[in-house]
Biotite code that builds the C-alpha atoms (Angstrom):
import biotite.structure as struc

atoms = struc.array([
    struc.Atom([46.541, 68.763, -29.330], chain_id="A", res_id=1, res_name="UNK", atom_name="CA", element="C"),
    struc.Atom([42.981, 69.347, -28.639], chain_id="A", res_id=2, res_name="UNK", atom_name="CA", element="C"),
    struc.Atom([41.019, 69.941, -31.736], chain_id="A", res_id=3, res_name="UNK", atom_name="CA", element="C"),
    struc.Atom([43.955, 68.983, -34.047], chain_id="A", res_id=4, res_name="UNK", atom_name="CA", element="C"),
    struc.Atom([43.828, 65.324, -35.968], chain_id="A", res_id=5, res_name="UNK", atom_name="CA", element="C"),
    struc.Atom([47.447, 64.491, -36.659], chain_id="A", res_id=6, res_name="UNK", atom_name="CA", element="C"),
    struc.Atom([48.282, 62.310, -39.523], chain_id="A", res_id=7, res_name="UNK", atom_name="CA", element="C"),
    struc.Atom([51.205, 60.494, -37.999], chain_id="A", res_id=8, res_name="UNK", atom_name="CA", element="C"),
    struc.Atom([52.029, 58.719, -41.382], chain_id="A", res_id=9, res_name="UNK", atom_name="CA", element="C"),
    struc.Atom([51.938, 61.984, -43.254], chain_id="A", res_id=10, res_name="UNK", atom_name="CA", element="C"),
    struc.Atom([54.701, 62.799, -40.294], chain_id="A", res_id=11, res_name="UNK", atom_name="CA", element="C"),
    struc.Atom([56.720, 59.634, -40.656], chain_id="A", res_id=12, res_name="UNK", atom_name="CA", element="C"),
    struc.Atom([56.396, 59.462, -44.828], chain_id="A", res_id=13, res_name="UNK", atom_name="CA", element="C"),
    struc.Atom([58.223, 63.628, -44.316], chain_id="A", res_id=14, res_name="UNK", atom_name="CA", element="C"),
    struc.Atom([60.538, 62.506, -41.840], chain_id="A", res_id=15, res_name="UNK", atom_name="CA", element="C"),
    struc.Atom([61.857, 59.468, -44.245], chain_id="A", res_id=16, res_name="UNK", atom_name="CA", element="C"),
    struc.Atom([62.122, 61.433, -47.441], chain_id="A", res_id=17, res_name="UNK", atom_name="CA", element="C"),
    struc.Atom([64.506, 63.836, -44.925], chain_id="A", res_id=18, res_name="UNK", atom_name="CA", element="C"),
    struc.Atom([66.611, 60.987, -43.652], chain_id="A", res_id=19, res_name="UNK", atom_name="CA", element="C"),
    struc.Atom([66.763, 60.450, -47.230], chain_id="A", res_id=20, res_name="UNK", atom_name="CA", element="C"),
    struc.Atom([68.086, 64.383, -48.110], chain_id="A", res_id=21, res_name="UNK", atom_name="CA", element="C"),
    struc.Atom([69.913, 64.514, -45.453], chain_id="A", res_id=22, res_name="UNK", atom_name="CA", element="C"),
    struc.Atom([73.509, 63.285, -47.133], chain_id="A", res_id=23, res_name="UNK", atom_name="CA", element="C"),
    struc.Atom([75.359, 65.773, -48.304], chain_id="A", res_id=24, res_name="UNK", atom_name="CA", element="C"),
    struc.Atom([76.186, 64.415, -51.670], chain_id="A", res_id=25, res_name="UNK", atom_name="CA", element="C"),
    struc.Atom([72.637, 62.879, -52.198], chain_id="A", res_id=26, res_name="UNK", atom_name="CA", element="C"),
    struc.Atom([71.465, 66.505, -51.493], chain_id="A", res_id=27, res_name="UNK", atom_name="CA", element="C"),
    struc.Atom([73.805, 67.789, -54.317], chain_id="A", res_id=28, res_name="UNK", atom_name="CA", element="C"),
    struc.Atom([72.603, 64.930, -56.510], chain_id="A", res_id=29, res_name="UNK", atom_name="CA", element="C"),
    struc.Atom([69.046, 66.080, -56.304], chain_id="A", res_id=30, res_name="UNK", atom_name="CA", element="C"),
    struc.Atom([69.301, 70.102, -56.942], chain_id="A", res_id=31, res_name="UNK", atom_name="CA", element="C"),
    struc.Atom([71.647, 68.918, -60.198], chain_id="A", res_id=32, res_name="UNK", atom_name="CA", element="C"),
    struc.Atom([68.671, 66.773, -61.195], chain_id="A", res_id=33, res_name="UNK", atom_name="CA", element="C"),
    struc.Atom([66.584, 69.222, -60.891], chain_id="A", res_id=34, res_name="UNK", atom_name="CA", element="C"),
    struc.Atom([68.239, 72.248, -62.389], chain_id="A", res_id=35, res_name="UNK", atom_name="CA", element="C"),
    struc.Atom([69.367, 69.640, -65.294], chain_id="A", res_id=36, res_name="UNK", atom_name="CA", element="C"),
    struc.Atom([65.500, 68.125, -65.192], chain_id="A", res_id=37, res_name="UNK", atom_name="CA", element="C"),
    struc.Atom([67.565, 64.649, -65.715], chain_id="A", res_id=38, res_name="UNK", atom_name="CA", element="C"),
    struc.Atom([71.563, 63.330, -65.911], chain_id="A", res_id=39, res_name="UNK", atom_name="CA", element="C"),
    struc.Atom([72.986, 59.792, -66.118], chain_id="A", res_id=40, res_name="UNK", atom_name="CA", element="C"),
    struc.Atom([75.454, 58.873, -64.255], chain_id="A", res_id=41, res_name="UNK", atom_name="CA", element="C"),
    struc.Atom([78.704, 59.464, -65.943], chain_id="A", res_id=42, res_name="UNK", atom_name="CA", element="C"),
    struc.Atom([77.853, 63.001, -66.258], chain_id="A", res_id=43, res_name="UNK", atom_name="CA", element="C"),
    struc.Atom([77.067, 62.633, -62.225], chain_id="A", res_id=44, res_name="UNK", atom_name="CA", element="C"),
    struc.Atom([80.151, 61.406, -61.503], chain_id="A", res_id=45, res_name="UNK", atom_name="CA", element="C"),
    struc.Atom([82.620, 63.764, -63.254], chain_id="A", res_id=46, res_name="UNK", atom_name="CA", element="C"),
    struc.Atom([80.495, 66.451, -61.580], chain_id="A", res_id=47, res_name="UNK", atom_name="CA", element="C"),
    struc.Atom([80.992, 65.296, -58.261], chain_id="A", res_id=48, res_name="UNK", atom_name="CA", element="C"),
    struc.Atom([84.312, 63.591, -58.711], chain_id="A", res_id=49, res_name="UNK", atom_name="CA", element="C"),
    struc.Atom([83.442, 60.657, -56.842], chain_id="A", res_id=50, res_name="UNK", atom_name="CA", element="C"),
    struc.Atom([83.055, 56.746, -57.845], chain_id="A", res_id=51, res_name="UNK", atom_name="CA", element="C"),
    struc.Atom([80.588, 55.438, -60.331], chain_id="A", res_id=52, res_name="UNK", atom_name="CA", element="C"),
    struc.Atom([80.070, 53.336, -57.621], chain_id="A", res_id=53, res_name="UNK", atom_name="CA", element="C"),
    struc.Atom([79.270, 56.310, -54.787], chain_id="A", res_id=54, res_name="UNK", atom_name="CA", element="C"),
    struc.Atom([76.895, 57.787, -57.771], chain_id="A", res_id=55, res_name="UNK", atom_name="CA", element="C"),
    struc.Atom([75.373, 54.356, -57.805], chain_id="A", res_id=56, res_name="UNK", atom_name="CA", element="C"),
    struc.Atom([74.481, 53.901, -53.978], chain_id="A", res_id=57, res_name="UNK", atom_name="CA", element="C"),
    struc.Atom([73.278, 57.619, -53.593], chain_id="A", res_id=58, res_name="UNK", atom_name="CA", element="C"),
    struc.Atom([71.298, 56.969, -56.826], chain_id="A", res_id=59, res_name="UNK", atom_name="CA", element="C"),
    struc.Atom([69.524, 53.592, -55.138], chain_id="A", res_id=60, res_name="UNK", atom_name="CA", element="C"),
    struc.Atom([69.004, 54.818, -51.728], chain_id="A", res_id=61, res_name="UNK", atom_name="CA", element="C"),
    struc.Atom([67.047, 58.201, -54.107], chain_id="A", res_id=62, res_name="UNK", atom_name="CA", element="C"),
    struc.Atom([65.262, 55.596, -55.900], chain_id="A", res_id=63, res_name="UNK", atom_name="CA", element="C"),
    struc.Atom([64.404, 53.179, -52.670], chain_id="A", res_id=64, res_name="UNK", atom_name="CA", element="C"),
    struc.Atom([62.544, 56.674, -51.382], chain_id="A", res_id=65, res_name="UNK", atom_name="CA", element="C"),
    struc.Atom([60.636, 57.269, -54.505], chain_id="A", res_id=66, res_name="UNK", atom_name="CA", element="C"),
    struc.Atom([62.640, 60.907, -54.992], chain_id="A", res_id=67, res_name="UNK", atom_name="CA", element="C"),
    struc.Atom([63.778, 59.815, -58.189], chain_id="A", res_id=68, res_name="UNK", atom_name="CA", element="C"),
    struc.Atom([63.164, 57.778, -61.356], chain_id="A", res_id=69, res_name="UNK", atom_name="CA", element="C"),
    struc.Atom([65.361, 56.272, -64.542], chain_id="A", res_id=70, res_name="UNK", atom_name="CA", element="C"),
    struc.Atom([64.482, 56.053, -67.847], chain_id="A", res_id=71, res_name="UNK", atom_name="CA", element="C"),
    struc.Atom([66.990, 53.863, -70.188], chain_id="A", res_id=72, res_name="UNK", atom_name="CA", element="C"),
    struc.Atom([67.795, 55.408, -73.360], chain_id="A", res_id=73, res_name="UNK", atom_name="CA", element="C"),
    struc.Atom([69.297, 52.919, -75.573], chain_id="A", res_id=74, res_name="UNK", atom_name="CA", element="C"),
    struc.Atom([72.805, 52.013, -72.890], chain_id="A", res_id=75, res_name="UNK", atom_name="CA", element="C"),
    struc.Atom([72.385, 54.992, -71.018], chain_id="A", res_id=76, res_name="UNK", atom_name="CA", element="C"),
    struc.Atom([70.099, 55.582, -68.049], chain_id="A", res_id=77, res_name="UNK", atom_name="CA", element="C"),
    struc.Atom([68.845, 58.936, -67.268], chain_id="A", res_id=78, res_name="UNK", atom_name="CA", element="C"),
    struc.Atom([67.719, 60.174, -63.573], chain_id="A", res_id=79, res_name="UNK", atom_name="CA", element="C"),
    struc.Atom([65.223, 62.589, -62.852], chain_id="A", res_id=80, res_name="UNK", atom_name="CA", element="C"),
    struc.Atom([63.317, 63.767, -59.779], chain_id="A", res_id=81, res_name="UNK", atom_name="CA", element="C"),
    struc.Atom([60.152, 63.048, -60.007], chain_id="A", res_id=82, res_name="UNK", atom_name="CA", element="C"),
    struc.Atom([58.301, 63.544, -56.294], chain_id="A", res_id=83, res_name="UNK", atom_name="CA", element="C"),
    struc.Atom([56.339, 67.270, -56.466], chain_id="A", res_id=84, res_name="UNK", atom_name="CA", element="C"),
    struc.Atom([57.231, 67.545, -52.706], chain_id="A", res_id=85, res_name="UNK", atom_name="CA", element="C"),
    struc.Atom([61.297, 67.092, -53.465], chain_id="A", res_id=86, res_name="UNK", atom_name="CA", element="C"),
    struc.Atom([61.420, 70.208, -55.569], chain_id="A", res_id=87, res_name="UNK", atom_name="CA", element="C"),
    struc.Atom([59.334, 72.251, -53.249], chain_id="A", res_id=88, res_name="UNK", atom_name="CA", element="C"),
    struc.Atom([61.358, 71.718, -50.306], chain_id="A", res_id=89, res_name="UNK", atom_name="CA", element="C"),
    struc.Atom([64.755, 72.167, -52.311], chain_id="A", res_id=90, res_name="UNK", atom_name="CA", element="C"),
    struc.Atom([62.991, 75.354, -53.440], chain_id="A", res_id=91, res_name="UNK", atom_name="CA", element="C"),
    struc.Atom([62.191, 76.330, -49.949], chain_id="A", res_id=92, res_name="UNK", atom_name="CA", element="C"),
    struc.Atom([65.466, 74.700, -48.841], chain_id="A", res_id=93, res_name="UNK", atom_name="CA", element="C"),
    struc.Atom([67.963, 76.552, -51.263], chain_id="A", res_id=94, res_name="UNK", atom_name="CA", element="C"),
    struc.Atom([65.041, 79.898, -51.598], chain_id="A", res_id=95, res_name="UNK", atom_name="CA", element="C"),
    struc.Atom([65.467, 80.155, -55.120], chain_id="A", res_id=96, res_name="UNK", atom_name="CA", element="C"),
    struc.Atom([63.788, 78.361, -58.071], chain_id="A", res_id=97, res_name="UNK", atom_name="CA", element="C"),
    struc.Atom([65.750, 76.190, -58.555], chain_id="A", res_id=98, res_name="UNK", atom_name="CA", element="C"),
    struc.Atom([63.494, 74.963, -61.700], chain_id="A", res_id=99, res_name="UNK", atom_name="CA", element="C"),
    struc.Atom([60.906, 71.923, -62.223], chain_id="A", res_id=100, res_name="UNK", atom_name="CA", element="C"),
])
């Protein structure tokens, strides 16, 4: 594209953090965190009805991709979304506010 620099990491950084959105249940996981602004996992799980361990895997894979963050409070650990870009696109995504 003549006249056009492309950032092809700004491309391949977007199309990661998608991969990343694009389960189902990790999807879910991140417009609760963000209507909630943060949840542990027990709370998580009885929400979704599925395994701690489920929760847990979803919750890594969010973490591995920077979307989220924990913060332990005393035995518990709390989740939050913490990437700018996340809540924009859910916004976009779900066209609501969802909340920030």
């Amino acid at each position: 594209m003549e006249g056009l620099e492309i950032n092809t990491l700004s491309f391949e950084e977007k199309a990661e953090l998608l991969k990343i959105l694009g389960h189902p249940t990790r999807l879910c996981m991140v417009y609760g965190l963000i209507q909630k602004g943060r949840c542990n996992v027990t709370t998580m799980q009885e929400r979704l009805g599925l395994p701690q361990s489920t929760i847990s895997q979803h919750l890594g894979k969010l973490k591995q991709g920077k979307i989220i963050t924990s913060e332990r409070m005393g035995l518990e650990v709390f989740y939050k979304v913490k990437d700018p870009d996340v809540v924009r696109f859910m916004n976009a995504l779900f066209q609501e506010e969802i909340s920030s």
